[in-house]
C-alpha positions in Angstrom: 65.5 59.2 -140.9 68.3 61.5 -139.4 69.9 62.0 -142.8 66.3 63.3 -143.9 65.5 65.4 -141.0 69.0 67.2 -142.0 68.0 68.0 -145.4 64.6 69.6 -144.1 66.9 71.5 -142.2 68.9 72.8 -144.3 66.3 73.6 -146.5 64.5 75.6 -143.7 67.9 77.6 -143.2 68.4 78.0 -147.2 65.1 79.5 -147.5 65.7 82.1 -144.3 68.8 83.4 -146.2 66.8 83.9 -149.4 64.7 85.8 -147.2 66.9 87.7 -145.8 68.7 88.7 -149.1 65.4 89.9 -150.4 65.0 92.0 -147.0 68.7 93.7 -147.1 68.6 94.1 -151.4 65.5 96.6 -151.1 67.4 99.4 -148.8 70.5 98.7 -150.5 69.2 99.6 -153.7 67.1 102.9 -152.2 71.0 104.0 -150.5 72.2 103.8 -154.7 69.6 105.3 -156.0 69.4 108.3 -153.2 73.3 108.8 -154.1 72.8 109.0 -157.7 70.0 111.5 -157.5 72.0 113.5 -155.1 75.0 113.7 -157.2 72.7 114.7 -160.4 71.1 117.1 -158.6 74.2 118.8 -157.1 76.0 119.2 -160.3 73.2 120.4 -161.9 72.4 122.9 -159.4 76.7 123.6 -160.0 75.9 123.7 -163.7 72.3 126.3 -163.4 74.1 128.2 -161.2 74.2 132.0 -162.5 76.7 133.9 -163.3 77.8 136.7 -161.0 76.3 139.9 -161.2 78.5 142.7 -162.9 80.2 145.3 -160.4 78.4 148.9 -160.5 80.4 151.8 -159.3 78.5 155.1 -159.3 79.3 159.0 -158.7 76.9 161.7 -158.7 77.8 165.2 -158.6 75.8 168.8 -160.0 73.3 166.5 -161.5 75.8 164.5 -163.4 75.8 160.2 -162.5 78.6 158.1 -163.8 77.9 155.2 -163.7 80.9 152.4 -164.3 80.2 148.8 -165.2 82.7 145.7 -165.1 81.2 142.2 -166.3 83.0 139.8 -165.2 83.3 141.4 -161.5 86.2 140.0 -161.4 89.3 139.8 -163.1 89.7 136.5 -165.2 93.4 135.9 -166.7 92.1 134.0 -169.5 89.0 136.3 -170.4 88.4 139.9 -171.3 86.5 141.9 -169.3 83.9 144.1 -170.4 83.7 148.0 -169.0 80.7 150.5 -169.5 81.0 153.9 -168.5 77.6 155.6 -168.8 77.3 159.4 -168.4 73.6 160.9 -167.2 73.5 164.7 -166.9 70.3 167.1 -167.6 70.3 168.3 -171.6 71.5 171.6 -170.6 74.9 170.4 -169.4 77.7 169.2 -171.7 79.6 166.4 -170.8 83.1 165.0 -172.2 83.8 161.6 -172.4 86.8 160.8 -170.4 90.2 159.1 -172.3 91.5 156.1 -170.6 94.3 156.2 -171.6 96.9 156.6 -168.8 94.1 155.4 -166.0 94.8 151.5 -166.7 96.8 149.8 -164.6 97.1 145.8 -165.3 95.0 146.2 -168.6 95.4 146.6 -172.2 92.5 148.1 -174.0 91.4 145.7 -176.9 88.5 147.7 -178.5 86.2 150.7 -177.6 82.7 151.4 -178.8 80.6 154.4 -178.4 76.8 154.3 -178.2 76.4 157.9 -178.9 74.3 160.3 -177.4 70.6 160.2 -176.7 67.6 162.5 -174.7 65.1 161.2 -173.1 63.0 163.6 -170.7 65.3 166.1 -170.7 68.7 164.1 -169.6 70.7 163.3 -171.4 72.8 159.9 -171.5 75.7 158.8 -173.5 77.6 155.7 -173.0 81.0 153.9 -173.7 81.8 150.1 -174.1 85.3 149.3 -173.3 86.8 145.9 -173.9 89.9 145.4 -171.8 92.6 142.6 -172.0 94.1 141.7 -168.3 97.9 141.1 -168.3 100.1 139.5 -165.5 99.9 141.9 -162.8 99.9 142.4 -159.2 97.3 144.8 -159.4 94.4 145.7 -161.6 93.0 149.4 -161.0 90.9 152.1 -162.5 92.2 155.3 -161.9 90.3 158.0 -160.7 88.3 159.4 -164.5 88.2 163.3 -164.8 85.0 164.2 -165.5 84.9 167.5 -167.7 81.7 169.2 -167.9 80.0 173.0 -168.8 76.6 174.2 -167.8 75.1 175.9 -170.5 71.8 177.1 -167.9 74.0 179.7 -166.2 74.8 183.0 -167.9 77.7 183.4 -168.8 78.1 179.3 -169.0 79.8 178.1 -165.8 82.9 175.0 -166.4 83.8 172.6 -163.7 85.2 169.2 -163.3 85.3 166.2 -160.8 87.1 162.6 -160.5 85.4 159.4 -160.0 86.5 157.0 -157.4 89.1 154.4 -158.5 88.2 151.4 -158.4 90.4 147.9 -157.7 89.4 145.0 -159.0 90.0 141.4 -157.1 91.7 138.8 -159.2 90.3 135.3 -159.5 92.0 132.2 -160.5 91.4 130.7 -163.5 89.5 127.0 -163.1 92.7 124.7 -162.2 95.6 127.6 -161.8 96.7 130.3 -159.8 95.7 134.5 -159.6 97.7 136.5 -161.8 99.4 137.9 -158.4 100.6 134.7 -157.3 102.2 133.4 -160.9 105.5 132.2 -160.4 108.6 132.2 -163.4 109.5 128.1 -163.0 111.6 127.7 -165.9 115.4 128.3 -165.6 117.1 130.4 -167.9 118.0 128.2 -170.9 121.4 129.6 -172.7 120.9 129.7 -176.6 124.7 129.4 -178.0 125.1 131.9 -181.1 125.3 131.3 -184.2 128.1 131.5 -186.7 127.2 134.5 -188.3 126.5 136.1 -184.8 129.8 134.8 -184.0 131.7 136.6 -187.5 129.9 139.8 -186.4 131.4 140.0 -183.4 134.8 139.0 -184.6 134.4 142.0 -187.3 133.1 144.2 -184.6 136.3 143.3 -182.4 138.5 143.9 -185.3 137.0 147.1 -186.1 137.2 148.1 -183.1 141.0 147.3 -182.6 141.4 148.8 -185.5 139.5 151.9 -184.3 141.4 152.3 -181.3 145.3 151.8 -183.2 144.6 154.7 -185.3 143.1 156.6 -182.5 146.2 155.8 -181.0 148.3 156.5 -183.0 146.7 160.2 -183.7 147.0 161.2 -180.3 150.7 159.8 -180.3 151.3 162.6 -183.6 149.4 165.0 -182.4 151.3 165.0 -179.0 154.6 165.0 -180.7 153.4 168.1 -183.1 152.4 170.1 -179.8 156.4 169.0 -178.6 158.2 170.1 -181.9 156.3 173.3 -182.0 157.4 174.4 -178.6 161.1 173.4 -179.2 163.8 176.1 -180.6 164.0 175.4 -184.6 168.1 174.4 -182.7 166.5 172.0 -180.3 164.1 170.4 -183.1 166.4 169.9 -185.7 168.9 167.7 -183.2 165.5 166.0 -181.5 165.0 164.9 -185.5 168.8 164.3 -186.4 168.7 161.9 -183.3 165.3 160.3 -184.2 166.6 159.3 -187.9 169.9 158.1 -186.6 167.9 155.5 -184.2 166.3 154.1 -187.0 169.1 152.5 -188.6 168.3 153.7 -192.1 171.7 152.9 -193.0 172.5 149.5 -191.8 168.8 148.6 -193.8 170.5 149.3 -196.8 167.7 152.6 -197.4 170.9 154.9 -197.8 168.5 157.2 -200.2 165.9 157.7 -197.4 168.6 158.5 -194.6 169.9 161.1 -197.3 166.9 162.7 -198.2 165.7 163.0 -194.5 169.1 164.3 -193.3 169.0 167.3 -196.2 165.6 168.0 -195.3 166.4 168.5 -191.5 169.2 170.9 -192.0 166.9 172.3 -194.8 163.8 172.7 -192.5 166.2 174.5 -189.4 167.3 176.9 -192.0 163.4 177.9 -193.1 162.6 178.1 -189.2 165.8 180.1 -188.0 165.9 182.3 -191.5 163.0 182.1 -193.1 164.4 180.9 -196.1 161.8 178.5 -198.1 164.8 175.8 -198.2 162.7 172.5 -198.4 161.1 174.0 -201.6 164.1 174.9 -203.3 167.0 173.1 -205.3 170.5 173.0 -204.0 171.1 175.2 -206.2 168.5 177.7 -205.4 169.1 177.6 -202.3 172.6 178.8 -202.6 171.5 181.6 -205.0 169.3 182.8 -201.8 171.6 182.0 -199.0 174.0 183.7 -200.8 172.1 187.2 -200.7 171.6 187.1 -197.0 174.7 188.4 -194.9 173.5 185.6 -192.0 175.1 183.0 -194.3 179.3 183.6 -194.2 181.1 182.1 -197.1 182.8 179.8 -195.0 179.3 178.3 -194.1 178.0 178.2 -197.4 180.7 176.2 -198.8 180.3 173.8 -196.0 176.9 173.7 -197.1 177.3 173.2 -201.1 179.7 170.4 -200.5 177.0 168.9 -197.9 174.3 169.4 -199.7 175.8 168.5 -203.4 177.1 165.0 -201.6 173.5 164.3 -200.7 172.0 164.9 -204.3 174.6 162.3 -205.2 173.3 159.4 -203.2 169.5 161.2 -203.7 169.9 161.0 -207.7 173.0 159.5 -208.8 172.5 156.1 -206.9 176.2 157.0 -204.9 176.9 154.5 -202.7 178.6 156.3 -199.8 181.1 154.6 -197.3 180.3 154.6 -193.6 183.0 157.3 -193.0 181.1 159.5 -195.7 178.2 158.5 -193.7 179.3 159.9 -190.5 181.1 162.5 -191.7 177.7 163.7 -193.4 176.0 163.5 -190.2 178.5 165.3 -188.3 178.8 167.8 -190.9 175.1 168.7 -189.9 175.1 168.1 -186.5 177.9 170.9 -186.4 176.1 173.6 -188.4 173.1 173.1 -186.5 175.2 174.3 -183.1 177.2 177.0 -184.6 174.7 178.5 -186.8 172.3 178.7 -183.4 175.2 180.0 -181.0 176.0 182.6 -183.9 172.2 183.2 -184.7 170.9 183.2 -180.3 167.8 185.0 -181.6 166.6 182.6 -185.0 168.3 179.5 -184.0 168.4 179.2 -180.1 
């Protein structure tokens, strides 16, 4: 009997729970369905919502409105934006459409149509469509339009002109970013390594310009010794030469032939400066037929000269192999007439 009084019990309780799962499923389900049709109806009142109304900026002045349109209001980064400029002045008045080009500032114009003009009781309208492309800018302006205008009414027809008001437009961030004003270069620098043929270039650049700067060099380093040489006595040149040769060891090179034909032509080149006799251009023989007519040249000195000169034209074209007393002897032998002819000659030679 106790066990069966139990079960009654616990059937009595069983059905209370039922119960009260019934009770407590009804407002449960109302609390779902309220937060469904909530969130249904606020994104579709986020999706119907209209689009913002374009910004109007007007000027009136001597019966002329301009009227300036911008859809969107506001400046998009990742949309162009649509500008129309609408002129309104009475039929008697001519009105120039105003250039944009140097009023931008944070746009680049992507296309421009004209409407053309049109009258209607006795104003008349005409209108512009601009299409402009923002760029990454702090600011995004509209400088102030001259507006360029002549009234025909008036005798004789009166000219005038007057700005607009600039106008600055707010930037807005596209949906997930940032304003154009507040975007920020996070990528470092990445070095690109050149390439081999960028690399040759430069190495031919280099070259060429070493090159360059040797010749260069060496041009200012002839030209300055020219401007020296010209200034020296023809005395003082011919021993600043004799003493350049002999420092180049023509000799000891085995280039005998050279060392002769320079030393002939420095005693040869004194005696064209101090006398102004053509010696380089002449024979040896030549040369003695001249020097022999002019009474600067004793006999003495011109048989010093024949036997200096005729030993030269043996190494020159005979292929003479001098000795190293013949050598010095030679250059002595010029050294000497060099000095005496300019302490005998002060006003030629010194």
């Amino acid at each position: 009997m106790a066990w069966l009084c139990n079960m009654k019990r616990m059937k009595r309780a069983g059905d209370i729970s039922a119960d009260v799962r019934r009770n407590l499923a009804c407002p449960a389900a109302f609390l779902l369905a309220a937060i469904l049709f909530c969130g249904v109806s606020c994104g579709r009142k986020k999706e119907d919502e209209p689009p913002a109304k374009p910004r109007v900026e007007e000027t009136s002045k001597d019966r002329i409105t301009v009227t300036m349109v911008f859809d969107p209001p506001r400046v998009r980064i990742d949309r162009d934006l649509l500008m129309t400029l609408r002129i309104a002045a009475p039929s008697e008045m001519d009105v120039e459409m105003p250039s944009l080009s140097d009023r931008l500032t944070g746009f680049q114009i992507a296309g421009v149509m004209d409407s053309g003009r049109r009258s209607s009781e006795g104003t008349s309208v005409q209108e512009r469509r601009v299409l402009l492309t923002p760029l990454v800018s702090g600011e995004y302006r509209i400088a102030p339009l001259p507006i360029v205008y002549t009234d025909r009414s008036r005798t004789p027809p009166m000219s005038g002109w007057f700005p607009t008001r600039p106008v600055l437009l707010d930037p807005v961030a596209p949906a997930g970013g940032k304003s154009p004003g507040d975007i920020e270069e996070t990528l470092s620098p990445f070095r690109i390594p050149p390439s081999g043929r960028t690399i040759a270039l430069w190495l031919l650049a280099l070259a060429a310009a070493a090159a360059a700067a040797w010749i260069i060099h060496r041009a200012i380093v002839k030209i300055r010794r020219a401007i020296r040489l010209r200034r020296m006595s023809p005395k003082s040149r011919a021993l600043f030469e004799l003493d350049e040769l002999l420092a180049e060891n023509l000799v000891e090179k085995g280039r005998v032939k050279d060392f002769y034909l320079r030393l002939t032509m420095i005693v040869r080149r004194y005696i064209e400066r101090a006398h102004g006799i053509r010696a380089p251009e002449q024979t040896t023989e030549e040369f003695l037929a001249a020097a022999g007519g002019n009474p600067r040249f004793k006999p003495a000195v011109l048989e010093r000269l024949k036997a200096f000169l005729e030993a030269a034209d043996l190494v020159k074209f005979a292929a003479h192999k001098p000795t190293p007393q013949t050598v010095a002897n030679s250059v002595a032998t010029a050294r000497e007439y060099i000095e005496s002819d300019a302490a005998d000659n002060p006003q030629g030679g010194a």
